[in-house]
C-alpha positions as CSV (number, residue, x, y, z in Angstrom):
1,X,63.1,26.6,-9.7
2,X,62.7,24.9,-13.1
3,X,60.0,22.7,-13.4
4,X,59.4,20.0,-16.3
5,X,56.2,18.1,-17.5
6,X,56.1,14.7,-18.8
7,X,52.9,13.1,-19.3
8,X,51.2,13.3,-16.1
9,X,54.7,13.7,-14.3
10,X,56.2,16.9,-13.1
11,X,59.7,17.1,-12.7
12,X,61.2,19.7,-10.2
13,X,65.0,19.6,-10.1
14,X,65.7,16.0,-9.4
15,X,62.4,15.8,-7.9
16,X,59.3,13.9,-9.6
17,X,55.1,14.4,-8.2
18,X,52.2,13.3,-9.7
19,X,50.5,15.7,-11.8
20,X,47.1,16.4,-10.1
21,X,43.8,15.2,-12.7
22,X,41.8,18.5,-13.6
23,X,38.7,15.6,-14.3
24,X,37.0,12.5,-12.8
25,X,37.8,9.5,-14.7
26,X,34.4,8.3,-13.4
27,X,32.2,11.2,-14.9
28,X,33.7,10.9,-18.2
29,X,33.7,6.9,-18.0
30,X,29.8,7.5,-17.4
31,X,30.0,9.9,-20.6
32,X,31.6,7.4,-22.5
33,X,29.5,4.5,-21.9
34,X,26.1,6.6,-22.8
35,X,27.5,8.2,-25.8
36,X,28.3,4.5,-27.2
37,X,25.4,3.1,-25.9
38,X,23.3,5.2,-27.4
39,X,25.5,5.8,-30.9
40,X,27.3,2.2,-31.4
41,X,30.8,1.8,-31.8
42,X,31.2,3.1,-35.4
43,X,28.1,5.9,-35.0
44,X,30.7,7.4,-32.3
45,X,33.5,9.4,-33.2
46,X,36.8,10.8,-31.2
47,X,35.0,14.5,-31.2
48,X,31.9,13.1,-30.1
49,X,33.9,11.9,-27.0
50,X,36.0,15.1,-27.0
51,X,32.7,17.0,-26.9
52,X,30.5,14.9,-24.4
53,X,33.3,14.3,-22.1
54,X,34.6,18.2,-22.5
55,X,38.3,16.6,-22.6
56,X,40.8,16.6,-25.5
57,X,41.6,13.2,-26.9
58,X,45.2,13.1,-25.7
59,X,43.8,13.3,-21.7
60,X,41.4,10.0,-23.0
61,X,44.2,8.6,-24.8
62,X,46.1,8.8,-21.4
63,X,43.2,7.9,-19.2
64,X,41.3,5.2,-21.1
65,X,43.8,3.9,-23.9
66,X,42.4,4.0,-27.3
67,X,38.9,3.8,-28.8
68,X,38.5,0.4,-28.5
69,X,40.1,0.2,-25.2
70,X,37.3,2.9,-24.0
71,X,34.5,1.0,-26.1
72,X,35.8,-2.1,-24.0
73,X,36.0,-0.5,-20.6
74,X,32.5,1.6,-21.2
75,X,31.1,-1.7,-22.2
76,X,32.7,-4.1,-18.6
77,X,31.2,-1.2,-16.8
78,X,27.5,-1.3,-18.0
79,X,27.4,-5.6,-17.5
80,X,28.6,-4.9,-14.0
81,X,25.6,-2.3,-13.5
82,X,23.4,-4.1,-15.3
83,X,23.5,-7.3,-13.9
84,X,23.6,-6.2,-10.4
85,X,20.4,-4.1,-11.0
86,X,19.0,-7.5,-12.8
87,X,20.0,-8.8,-9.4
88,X,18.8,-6.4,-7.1
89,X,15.1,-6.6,-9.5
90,X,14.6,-10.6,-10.4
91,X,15.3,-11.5,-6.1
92,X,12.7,-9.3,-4.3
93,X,9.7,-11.7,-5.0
94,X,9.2,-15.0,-3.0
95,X,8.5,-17.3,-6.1
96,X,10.0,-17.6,-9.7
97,X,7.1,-16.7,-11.8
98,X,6.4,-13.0,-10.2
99,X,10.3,-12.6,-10.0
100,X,10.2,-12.8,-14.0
101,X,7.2,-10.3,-14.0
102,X,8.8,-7.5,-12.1
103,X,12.3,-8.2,-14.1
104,X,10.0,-7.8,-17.9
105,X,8.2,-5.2,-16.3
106,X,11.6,-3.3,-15.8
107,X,12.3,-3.7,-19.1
108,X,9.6,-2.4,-20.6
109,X,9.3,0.7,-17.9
110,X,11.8,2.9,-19.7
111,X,10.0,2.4,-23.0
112,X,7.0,4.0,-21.7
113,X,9.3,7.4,-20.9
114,X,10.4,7.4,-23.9
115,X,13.6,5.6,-24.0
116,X,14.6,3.5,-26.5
117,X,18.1,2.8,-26.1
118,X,17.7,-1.3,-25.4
119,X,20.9,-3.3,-24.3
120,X,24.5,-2.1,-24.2
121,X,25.6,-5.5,-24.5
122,X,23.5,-6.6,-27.2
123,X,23.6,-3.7,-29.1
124,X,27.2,-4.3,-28.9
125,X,27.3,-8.1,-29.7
126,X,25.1,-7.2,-33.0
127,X,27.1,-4.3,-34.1
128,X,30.6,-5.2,-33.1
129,X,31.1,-8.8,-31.7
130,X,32.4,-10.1,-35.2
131,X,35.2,-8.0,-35.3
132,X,36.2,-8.1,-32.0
133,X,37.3,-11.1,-30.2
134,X,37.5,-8.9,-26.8
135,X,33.6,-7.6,-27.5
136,X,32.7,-11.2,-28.3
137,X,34.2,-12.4,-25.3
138,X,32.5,-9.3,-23.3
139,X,29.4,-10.2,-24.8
140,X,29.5,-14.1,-24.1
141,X,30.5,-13.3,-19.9
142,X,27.1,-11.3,-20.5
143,X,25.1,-13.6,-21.5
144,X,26.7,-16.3,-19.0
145,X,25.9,-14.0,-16.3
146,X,22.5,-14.0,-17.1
147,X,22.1,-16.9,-17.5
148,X,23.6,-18.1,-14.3
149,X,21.2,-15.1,-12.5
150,X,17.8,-16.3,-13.9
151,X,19.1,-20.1,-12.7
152,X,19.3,-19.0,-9.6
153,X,16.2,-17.1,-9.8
154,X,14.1,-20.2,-11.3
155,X,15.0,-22.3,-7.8
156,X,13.1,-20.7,-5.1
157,X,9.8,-22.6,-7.4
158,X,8.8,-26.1,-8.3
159,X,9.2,-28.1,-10.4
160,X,13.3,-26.0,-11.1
161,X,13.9,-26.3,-7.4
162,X,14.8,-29.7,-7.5
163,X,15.3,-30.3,-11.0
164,X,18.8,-28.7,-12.1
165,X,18.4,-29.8,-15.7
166,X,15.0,-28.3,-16.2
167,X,15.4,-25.2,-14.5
168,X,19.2,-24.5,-16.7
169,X,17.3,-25.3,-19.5
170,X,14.6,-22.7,-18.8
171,X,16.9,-20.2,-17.7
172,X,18.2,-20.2,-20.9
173,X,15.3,-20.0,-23.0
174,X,14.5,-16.6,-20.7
175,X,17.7,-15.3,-21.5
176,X,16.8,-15.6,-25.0
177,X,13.7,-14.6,-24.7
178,X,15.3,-11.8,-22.2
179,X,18.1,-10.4,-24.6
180,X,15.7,-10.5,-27.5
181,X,13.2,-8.1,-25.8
182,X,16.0,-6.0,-25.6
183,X,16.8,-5.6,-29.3
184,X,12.9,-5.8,-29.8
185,X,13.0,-2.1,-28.0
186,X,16.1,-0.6,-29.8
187,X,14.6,-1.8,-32.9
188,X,11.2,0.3,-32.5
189,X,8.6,-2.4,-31.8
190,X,5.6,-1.1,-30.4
191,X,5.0,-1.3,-26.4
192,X,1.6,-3.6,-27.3
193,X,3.6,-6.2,-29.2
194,X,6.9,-5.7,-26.4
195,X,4.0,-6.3,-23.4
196,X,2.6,-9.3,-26.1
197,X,5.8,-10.9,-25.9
198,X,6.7,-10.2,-22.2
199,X,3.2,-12.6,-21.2
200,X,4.2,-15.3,-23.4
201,X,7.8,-15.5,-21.9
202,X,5.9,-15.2,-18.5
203,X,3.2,-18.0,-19.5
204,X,6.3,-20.5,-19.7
205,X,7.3,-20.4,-16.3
């Protein structure tokens, strides 16, 4: 029987199946995302993915599009992770204030192992964003996000419960205060001046 291969197609006869992966598009998504998390868009080349991933660049090609179509997919997957373990952090304490404590504190926890790889998202919005529309647009639904999450974390606590305007306007000022933490850690500042900065964002609650 004669058998032909296109793409991910096999052809038998007059007969087409599905060509079976040999990989999980999830393990190498994961690759993907750290190696440009950790090396930026332009720090990360196509053998860098070959090589991390331990596919050839055609099967990424044909799995993930591109290299900015993987940049832009590695990057929707870490906001969705990240701001549902922002989520899962900020809502466990019964009042506002604590709720920011335990959020900064998870911030800073990696720092103390070691680990000095910051935010995806900003990291990308610095790097990239200007060249990008679709990594601008990523990073904006980011920040949005994040915004909208500490909102909603600022109402369970007077005086934001009952004062929408106040407590958006303080939600925002976190988030600034929030993202620039971030790119406080991948830029090397020490863990005194990060835990310096993390009481005078609390102190404003």
């Amino acid at each position: 029987m004669n058998y032909g291969l296109i793409g991910n197609i096999v052809v038998s006869g007059n007969r087409v199946m599905a060509r079976p992966r040999e990989f999980d598009p999830k393990t190498a998504l994961d690759r993907i995302q750290r190696a440009f998390w950790e090396k930026g868009y332009h720090g990360t080349s196509m053998q860098d993915l070959e090589r991390i991933t331990e596919l050839k660049k055609q099967s990424l090609y044909r799995e993930f599009g591109n290299k900015d179509a993987m940049y832009a997919r590695a990057l929707k997957l870490y906001h969705e992770r990240d701001i549902t373990h922002l989520a899962q952090v900020i809502c466990k304490a019964p009042d506002a204030k604590q709720r920011f404590v335990d959020l900064f504190e998870a911030v800073l926890e990696p720092v103390r192992n070691g680990d000095r790889s910051g935010c995806f998202l900003c990291n990308s919005a610095i790097e990239h964003a200007h060249d990008d529309p679709q990594i601008q647009l990523n990073a904006q639904e980011g920040i949005k996000s994040t915004q909208d999450l500490f909102n909603t974390a600022l109402a369970v606590s007077e005086p934001y419960k009952g004062d929408e305007a106040l407590r958006k306007q303080k939600a925002n000022l976190l988030a600034a205060g929030y993202f620039g933490l971030r790119v406080m850690v991948r830029g090397g500042t020490p863990l005194e001046e990060l835990e310096e900065t993390v009481s005078v964002l609390v102190s404003t609650i």
